[in-house]
N, C-alpha and C positions, 0 to 999 in steps of 0.2 A: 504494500500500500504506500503511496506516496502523498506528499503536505505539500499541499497548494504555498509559496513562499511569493509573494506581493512587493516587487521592487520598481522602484524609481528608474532606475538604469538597467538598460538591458546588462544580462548576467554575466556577457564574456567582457564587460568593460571592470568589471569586481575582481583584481586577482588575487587569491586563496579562497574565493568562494571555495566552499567543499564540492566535490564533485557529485550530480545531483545524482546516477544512478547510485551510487554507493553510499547516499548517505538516505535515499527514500525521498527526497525534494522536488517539486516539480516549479522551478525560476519562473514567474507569472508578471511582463514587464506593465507596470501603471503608472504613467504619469500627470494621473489627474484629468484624463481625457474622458469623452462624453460617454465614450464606451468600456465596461469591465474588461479586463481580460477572459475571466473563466466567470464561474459561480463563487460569490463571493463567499456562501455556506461553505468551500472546501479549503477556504484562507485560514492557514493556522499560524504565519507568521505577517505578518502589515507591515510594512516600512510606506509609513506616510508622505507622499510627495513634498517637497518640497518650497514653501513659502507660493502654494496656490490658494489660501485663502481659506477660513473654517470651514465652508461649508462644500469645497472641494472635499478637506483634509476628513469629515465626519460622513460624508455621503454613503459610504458602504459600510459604514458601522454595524446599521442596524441588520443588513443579513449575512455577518459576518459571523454565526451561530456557532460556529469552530473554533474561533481566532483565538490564541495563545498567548501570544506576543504583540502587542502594537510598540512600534520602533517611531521614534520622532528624527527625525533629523535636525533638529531644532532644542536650543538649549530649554526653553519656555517648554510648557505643552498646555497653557491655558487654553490654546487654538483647537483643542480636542474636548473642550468643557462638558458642550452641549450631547457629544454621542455618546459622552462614556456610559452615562445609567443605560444603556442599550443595550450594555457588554453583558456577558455571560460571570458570575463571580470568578475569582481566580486569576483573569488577565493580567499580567505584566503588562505594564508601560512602564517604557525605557527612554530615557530621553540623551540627548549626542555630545551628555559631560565629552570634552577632547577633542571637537570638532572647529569650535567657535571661537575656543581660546582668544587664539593668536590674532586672529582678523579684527574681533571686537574690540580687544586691546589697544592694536595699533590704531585703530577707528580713533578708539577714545582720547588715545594721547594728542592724534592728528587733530581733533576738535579742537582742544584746551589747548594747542599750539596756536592753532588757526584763529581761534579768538582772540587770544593774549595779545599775541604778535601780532593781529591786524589786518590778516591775511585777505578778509574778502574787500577791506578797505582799500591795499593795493591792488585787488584787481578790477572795483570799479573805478581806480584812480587809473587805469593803463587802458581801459576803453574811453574813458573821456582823456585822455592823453595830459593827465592832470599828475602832478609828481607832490605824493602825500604824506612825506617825510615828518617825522615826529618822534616823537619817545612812547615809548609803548612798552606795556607791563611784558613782563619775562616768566617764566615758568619757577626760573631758581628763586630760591628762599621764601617760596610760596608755601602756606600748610594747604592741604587738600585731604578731603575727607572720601572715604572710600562706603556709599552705602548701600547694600551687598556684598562679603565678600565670601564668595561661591570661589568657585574655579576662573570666572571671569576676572571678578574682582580683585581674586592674587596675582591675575596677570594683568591684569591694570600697574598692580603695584610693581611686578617685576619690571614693568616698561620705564617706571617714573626712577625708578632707581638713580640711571644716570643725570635727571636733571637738575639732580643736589635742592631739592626741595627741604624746605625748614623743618616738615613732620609730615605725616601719612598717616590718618589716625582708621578706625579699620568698623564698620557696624555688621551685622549679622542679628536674625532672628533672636539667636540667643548668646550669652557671653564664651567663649573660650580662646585659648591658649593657638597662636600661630606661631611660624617659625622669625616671623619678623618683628613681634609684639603682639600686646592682648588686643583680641576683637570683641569691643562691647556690642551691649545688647539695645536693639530698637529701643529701649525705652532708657537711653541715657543720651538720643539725638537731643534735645533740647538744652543740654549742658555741651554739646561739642559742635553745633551748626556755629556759635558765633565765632569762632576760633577759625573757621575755614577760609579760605581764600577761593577755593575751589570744591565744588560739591560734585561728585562722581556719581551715578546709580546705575546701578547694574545689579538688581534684586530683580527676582520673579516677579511676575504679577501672580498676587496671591488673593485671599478676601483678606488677606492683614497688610498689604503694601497698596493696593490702589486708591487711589486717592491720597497716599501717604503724605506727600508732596501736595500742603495746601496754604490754606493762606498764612494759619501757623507756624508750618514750618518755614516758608517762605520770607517771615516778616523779626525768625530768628535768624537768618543769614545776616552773614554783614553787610552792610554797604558797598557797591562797586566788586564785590563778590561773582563768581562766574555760577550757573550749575549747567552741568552736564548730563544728558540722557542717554546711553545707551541699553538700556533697559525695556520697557512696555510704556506707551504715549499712553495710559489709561491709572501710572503712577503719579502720575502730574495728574492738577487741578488747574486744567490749562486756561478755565477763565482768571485764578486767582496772579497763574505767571504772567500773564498779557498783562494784569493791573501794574505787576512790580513792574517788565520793563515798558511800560509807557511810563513811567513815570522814572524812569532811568535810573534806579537803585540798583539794579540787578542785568545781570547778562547772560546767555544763556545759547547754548550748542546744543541741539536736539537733532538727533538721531532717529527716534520713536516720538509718534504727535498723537495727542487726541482731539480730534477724530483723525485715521490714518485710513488710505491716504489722505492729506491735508486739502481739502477743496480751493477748486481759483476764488479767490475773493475772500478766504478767512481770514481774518486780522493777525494773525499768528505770520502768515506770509512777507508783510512788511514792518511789524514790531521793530521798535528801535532794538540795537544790540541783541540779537539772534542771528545765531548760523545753522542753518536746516540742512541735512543731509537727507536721503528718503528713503531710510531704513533699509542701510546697507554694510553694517555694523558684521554680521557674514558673508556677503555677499563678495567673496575676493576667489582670486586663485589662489587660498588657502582652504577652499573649502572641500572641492572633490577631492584630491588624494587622502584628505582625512575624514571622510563620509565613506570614502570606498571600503579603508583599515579597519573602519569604526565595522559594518555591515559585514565585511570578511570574519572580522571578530567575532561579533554577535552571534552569529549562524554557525561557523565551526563550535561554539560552545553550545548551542542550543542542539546541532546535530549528533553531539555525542554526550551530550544530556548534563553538562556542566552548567554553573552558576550563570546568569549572565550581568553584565557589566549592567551600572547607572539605572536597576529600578527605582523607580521614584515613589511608582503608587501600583497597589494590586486590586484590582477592584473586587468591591463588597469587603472590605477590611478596613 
């Protein structure tokens, strides 16, 4: 008998996929298209496409009456919210801890570079052929505040390393022990937002982090303060951050918006001190070779009935 297995990439681009006669797998390629591959009742492994949207990523949930495994490719898996009570109890979901790393990271630094230094300033100064020379804040002897810190988060921190920043202070759900210093716990942000120069986020979206980011917390940043999204645009209270920067307290690198994607004509689009990316925080050639590893992995363990990496949540538990 063989298990229907649901991937994004066709199988011979996968190398150490296990090999499908020997191991009972039948490679089934989906990429979110209008059409299933097989019978989705014979899916016992899901690898969710990729950054198609909820209601692509939740569509065959429900006659998915086999499925074992659903695989994200994606560090979040809020995007799977709505299917999962559909699931059968016992499914794993796994989400792509080791994929996102390094792209988000560099994402992240790239913002809080590109803001500090001015960056979109020079380049609407080089279309109007205007030369917009200044002093402009630096990265070094800045404190920056880390909140999330997941896997993303530590590699936030590893990237800031070299730019001799004044402190790196670190939040997490709950308090413990990292190799670089202690990560307190969400409920000691209000004694360390004013201290920040720079606000990082890179937390799930949880029902304890959305909205986290509101006018609260917002009106505890300091002055002339940066924050940084690369995180979920539904962590922000994105009426309350429009108030700060119209009113030019605050500046602000967003990655992830709410609403996403951001419509022509929302005030968010031309907000003083903002620099919008449009949620591409993965979206690099750092992604495939370590999607391909990740799903190589996945599969050789699940085929010869080992552990598998980064469950998150098992449903009905």
């Amino acid at each position: 008998m063989t298990t229907d297995v649901w991937l994004p990439f066709e199988a011979h681009e996968i190398e150490g996929l296990p090999e499908a006669s020997e191991a009972g797998l039948n490679y089934r390629y989906w990429d979110g298209g209008p059409d299933f591959p097989a019978d989705p009742a014979d899916c016992a492994f899901y690898v969710v496409p990729y950054l198609k949207g909820d209601e692509v990523s939740v569509r065959p949930l429900p006659a998915m009456t086999s499925v074992r495994v659903v695989q994200t490719l994606t560090a979040g898996i809020d995007h799977l919210d709505s299917g999962l009570g559909s699931l059968a109890p016992g499914v794993r979901l796994c989400n792509a801890r080791g994929v996102h790393e390094a792209s988000t990271a560099e994402l992240a630094i790239g913002l809080i570079l590109a803001s500090l230094r001015g960056i979109p300033r020079f380049v609407e100064g080089q279309r109007a052929e205007e030369w917009r020379a200044g002093f402009y804040p630096a990265l070094a002897d800045k404190s920056v505040l880390i909140v999330g810190y997941g896997s993303i988060g530590s590699a936030i921190e590893d990237r800031l390393t070299p730019f001799e920043c004044a402190r790196v202070a670190r939040v997490a759900r709950s308090a413990r022990a990292a190799e670089r210093g202690p990560v307190h716990p969400l409920t000691e942000l209000p004694s360390l937002l004013p201290a920040a120069d720079v606000v990082v986020l890179s937390t799930p979206l949880t029902e304890d982090t959305r909205g986290l980011v509101g006018a609260d917390f917002l009106a505890r940043m300091k002055d002339g303060s940066l924050l940084v999204n690369v995180a979920r645009g539904p962590v922000v209270d994105t009426g309350a951050l429009l108030a700060e920067l119209e009113s030019g307290r605050l500046t602000a690198a967003l990655d992830v918006t709410d609403p996403e994607p951001l419509p022509a004509g929302h005030p968010l689009w031309h907000a003083p001190g903002v620099l919008i990316s449009p949620h591409v925080g993965g979206s690099s050639s750092a992604y495939l070779p370590r999607a391909r590893r990740l799903l190589a992995a996945q599969l050789t363990k699940y085929a010869t009935g080992q552990p598998l990496d980064n469950v998150v949540r098992i449903t009905g538990s």
